[in-house]
N, C-alpha and C positions, 0 to 999 in steps of 0.2 A: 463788904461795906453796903449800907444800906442804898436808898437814891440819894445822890445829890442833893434833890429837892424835896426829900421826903419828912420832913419836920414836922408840914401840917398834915400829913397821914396816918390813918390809924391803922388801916387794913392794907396789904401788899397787894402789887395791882394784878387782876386777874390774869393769868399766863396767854390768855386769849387776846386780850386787849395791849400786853405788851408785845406781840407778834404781830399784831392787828395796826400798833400807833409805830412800830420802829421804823427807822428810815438808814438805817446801819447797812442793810446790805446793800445800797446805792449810794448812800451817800459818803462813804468810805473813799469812793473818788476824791470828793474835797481833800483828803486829809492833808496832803502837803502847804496849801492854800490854809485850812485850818492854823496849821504850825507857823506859815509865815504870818498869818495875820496876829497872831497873840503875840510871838516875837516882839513886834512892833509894838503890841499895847502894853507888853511888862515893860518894855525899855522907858515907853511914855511913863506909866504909873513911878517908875524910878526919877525919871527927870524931873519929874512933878513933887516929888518926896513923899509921893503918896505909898511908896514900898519903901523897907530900905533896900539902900544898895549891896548886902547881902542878900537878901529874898531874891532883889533881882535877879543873881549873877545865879544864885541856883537853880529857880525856875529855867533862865537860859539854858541851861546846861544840863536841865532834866529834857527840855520842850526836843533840844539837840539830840538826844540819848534816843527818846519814841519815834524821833524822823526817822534815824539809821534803823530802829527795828520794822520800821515802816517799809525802809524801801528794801530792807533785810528778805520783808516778807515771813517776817516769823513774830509779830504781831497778830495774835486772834483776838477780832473783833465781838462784841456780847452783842446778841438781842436787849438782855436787861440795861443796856447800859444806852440804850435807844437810839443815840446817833453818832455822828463821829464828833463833836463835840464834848459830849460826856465820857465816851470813851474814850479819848484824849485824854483829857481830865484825870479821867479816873489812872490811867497808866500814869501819868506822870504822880499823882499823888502817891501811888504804889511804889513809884521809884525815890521820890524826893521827903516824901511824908508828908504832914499836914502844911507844910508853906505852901506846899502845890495847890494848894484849895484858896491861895488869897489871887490866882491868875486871876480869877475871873470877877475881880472888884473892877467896880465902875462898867461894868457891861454885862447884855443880855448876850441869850442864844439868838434872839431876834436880828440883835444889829449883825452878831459874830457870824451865822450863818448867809447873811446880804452880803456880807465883805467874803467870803470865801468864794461866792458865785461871781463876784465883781472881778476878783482874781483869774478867778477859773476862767470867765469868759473872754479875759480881754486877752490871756495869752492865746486862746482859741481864735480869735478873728483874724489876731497876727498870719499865726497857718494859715489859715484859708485865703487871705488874702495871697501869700506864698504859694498854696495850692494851685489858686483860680493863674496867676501869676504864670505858673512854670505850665499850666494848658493852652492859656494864651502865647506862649512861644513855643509850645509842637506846633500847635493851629499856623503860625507866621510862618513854622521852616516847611511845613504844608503849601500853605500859600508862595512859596518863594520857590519850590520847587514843582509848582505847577502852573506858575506864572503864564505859560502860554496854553494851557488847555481848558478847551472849551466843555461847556453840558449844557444839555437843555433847561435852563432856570423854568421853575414849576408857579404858578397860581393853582386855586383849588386841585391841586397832586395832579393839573394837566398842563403839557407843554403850555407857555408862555412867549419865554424870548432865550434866545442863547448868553448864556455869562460865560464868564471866567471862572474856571474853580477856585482858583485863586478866591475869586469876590464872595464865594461862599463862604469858603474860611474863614473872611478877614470880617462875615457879618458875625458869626460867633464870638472873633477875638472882640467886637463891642459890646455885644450881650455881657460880657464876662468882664468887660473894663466899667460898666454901668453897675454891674455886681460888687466889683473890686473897689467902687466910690462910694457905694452905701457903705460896706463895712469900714471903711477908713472914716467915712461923718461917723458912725455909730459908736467909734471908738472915746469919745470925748464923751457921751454918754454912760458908757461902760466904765471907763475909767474916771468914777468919783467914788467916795469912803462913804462908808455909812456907817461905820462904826463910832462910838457914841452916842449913838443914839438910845441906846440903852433896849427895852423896853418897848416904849414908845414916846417918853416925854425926855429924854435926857436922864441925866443921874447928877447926885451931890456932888461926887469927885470931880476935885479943881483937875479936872482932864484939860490935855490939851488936843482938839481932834487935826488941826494942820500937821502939829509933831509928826502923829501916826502918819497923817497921808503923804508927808514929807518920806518919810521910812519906808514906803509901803509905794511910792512913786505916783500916788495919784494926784491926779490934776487937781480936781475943787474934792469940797466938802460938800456934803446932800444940807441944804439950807435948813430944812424941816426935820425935826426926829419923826414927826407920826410918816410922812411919806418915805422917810429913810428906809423905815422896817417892813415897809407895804409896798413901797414899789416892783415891778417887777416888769416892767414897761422893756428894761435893758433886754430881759429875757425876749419879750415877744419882739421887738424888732428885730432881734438874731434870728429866731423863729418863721421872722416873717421873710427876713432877707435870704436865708436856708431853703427856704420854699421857693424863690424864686430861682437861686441859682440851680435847685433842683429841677424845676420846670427847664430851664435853658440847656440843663444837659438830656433832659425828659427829650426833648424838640431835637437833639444833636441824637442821641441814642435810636431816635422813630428812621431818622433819616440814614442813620448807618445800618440798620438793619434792614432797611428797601433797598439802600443800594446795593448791599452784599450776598441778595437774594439772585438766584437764577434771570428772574425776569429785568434787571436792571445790571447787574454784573459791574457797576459802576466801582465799586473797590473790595480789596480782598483784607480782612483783619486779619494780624497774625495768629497762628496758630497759639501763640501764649494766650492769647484774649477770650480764646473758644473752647467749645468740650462737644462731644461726639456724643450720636444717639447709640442707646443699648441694644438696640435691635437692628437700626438700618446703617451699616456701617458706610454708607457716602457721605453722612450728614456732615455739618461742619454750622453748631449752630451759635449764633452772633449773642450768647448769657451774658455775658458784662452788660452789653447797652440793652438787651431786655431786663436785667436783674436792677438796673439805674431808674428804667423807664418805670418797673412796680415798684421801685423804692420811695421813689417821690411821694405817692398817696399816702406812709405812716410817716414822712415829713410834715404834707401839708396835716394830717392828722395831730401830731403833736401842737401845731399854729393854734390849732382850731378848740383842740382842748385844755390847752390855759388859759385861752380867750375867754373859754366855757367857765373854768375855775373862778376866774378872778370877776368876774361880771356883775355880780351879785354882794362881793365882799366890800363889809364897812370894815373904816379905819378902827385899827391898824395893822397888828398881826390878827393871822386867823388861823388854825392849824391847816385849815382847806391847801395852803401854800406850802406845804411839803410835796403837794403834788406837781412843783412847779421843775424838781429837778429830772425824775426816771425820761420824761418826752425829752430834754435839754440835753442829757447825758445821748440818747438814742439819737438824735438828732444830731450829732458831733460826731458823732460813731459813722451814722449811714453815711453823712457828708464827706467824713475822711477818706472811708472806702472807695465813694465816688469820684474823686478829684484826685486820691492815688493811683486808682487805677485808670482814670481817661487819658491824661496825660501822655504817659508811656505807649497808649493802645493806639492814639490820636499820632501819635510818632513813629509809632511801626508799618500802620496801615500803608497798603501798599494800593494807586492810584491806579485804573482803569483808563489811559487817554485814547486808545481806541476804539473800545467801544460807548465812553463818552462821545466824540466825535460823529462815531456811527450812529447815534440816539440824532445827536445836532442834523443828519445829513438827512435824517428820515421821518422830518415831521415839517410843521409849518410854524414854527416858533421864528423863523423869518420876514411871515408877512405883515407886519405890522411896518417893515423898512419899506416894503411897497408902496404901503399908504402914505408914507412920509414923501416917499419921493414921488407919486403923483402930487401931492400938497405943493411941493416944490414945483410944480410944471404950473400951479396956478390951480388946479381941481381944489374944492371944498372939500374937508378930514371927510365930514358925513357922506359924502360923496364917494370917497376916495376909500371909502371904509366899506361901502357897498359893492364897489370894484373889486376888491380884492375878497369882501365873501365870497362870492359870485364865483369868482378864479380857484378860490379855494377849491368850492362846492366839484366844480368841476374837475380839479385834482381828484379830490377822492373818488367822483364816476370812473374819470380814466384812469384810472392807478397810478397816479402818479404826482412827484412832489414839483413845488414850484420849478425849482431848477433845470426841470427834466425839461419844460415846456419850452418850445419856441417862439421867437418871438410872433409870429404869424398867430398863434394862440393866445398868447399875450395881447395883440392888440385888435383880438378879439370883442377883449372886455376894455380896449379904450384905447383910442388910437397914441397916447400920449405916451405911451411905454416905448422906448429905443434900448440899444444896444447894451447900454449901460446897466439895464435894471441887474444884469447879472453879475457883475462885479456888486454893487449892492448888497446883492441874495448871499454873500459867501459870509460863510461865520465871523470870519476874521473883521470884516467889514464892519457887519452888523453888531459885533462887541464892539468895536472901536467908534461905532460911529457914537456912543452914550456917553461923550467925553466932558462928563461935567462933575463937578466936585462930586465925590461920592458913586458914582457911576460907574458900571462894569470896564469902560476900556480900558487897555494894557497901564497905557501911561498913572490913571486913576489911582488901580491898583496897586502900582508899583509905591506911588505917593503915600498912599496909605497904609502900606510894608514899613515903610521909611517912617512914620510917625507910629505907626507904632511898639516900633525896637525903640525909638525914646520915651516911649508913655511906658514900657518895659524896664526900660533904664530906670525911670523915676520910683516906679512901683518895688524894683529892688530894693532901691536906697532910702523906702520909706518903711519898707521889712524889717532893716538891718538896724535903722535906728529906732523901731517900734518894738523889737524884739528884745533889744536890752534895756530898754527902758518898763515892759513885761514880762522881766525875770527879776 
């Protein structure tokens, strides 16, 4: 059979240029999305009596016959036949004969391939949200099984103050619950039709486009046909939101790979998560969160280059927007791989509390309690902040950490230090004394365990009912 479209052609199109324009060997992904979307538009066109209800019931039951070959995997797709659209098309006319060629009354490729990515993506946010979902509760039974150990908490990668590992964990599980609220707004976006739009101006057939979206379970209707067929906004804010959570596991993957280095020894990955050097057989090197950490750059890549595509484009289609799927499709791929694999790896990991501890017990990420508690005796901060460099400065001449010092040394630098400072100085102390919403001590943390196995709870049950509502 000739093209589809090829009426107003005189000459076949150069083999270069059909290799050159097709979009078949990516966008093949669509197809199931493809099937269900016309489903819905032959059932419309019947309800409408714009078919009859024989054409209907055949097209049905051809569209049904290309799925099973589809998921069969014994379907081969054409170059000539350009995208999975036509190539649809064209099988079911092979199978049903010429009625197959009245599917695509009342509608473009323009609208039909916007409602296939409308598809595609809103069952994709579901996952992910599921994904981000089930890492945010390794990270809790993390947090809940470290509940009382202590690490050095870092500003610019140098001791700071002592936390909770616990309060580490539980700052990811928000990273990832701020992630897990963009894609649930985005989803209202995502899921509206665009179909009927035709073209770009609508079409003659008395179509009914709620019918579809009724069928097809989307919320609204796209108001405008010219922005229906052009939009593609839904894509970048996925793109943008993908970028982000890849940054946050970027930030999670830098710090698991410090910690599990020699020099910090702070936890141990399991052996599932690792692979060994070919030459130095002690290695044991930390590829998952390095292979996450360079992943992220052909995420934020893909953001950057639809951004680039679409920039310039007038209303309404423009063929430039083909290139809006291979970054979309890679982007769904890396993310999945990444939030498959963290989860599980985030749950095996095995915790270092002794020589976290031992990090705590050999530095001066304590002295900031000092200056608090001269503050307390009445001393000015600035003041009180000179005292205890000074004490520092001095540690480090004598080798030695606050704790080591007596008090006769102590009130060297002020007479106002007693007996007490050293109950103070102890780690335990010093997490517990930051007892305010949000704040490393026990109590804090444990609160914030507790709300979030319910923000966990909800994120379930907003899964379970988002998921069958995107099938």
């Amino acid at each position: 059979m000739s093209k589809l479209w090829g009426g107003r052609f005189t000459k076949k199109t150069d083999q270069l240029v059909e290799e050159y324009t097709a979009s078949i060997t990516f966008d093949k992904e669509l197809a199931e999305e493809d099937i269900q979307g016309s489903l819905a538009h032959v059932t419309m066109l019947g309800k409408q009596g714009i078919l009859p209800a024989a054409d209907v019931e055949t097209i049905k039951d051809g569209l049904h016959r290309v799925l099973q070959r589809i998921k069969r995997g014994d379907l081969e797709f054409a170059i000539a036949d350009e995208d999975i659209h036509m190539n649809i098309e064209k099988t079911l006319i092979d199978d049903v004969g010429p009625v197959g060629g009245k599917l695509h009354t009342g509608r473009s490729r323009n609208d039909q391939v916007a409602t296939d990515m409308h598809l595609y993506l809103r069952k994709r946010v579901v996952e992910f949200v599921e994904l981000l979902r089930k890492l945010q509760e390794a990270l809790v039974q993390q947090a809940k099984a470290n509940i009382d150990t202590i690490l050095p908490g870092y500003t610019h990668l140098q001791r700071a103050q002592p936390i909770l590992f616990a309060h580490h964990m539980m700052a990811y599980v928000s990273m990832f619950g701020r992630d897990i609220e963009r894609l649930q707004d985005s989803y209202k976006r995502v899921n509206m039709l665009p179909l009927g739009a035709g073209a770009l101006a609508g079409t003659t057939f008395p179509i009914d486009r709620h019918f579809v979206a009724s069928q097809l379970k989307f919320d609204r209707v796209y108001e405008n046909s010219l922005d229906a067929v052009s939009d593609r906004d839904f894509i970048l804010e996925f793109l943008s939101h993908a970028s982000i959570i890849m940054m946050h596991l970027s930030r999670l993957s830098e710090e698991l790979i410090l910690w599990s280095s020699t020099e910090f020894h702070f936890v141990e990955l399991d052996d599932a998560f690792c692979t060994g050097s070919s030459i130095m057989p002690q290695k044991k090197n930390p590829d998952v969160p390095e292979l996450v950490r360079g992943k992220t750059g052909r995420v934020y890549g893909n953001l950057v280059g639809l951004l680039t595509v679409l920039k310039s484009l007038p209303l309404a289609y423009n063929k430039d927007m083909q290139e809006d799927k291979e970054g979309m499709f890679d982007t769904v791929r890396t993310l999945q791989g990444a939030l498959q694999l963290f989860a599980p790896m985030i749950a095996t990991m095995k915790v270092n509390k002794d020589r976290m501890r031992q990090a705590v017990n050999q530095d001066f990420s304590n002295a900031t309690d000092i200056a608090d508690f001269l503050v307390g005796k009445g001393l000015p901060f600035r003041q009180a902040h000179e005292v205890i460099g000074k004490t520092v400065l001095y540690c480090i001449q004598q080798g030695k950490y606050l704790l080591d010092l007596t008090l006769d040394e102590f009130k060297q630098f002020s007479s106002l230090f007693d007996d007490r400072i050293y109950a103070v100085l102890q780690p335990e102390n010093v997490v517990n004394a930051r007892d305010v919403y949000g704040g490393t001590a026990t109590k804090q943390v444990a609160d914030a365990i507790v709300r979030a196995d319910n923000e966990l709870a909800g994120t379930a049950a907003w899964v379970a009912e988002y998921a069958e509502r995107s099938n």
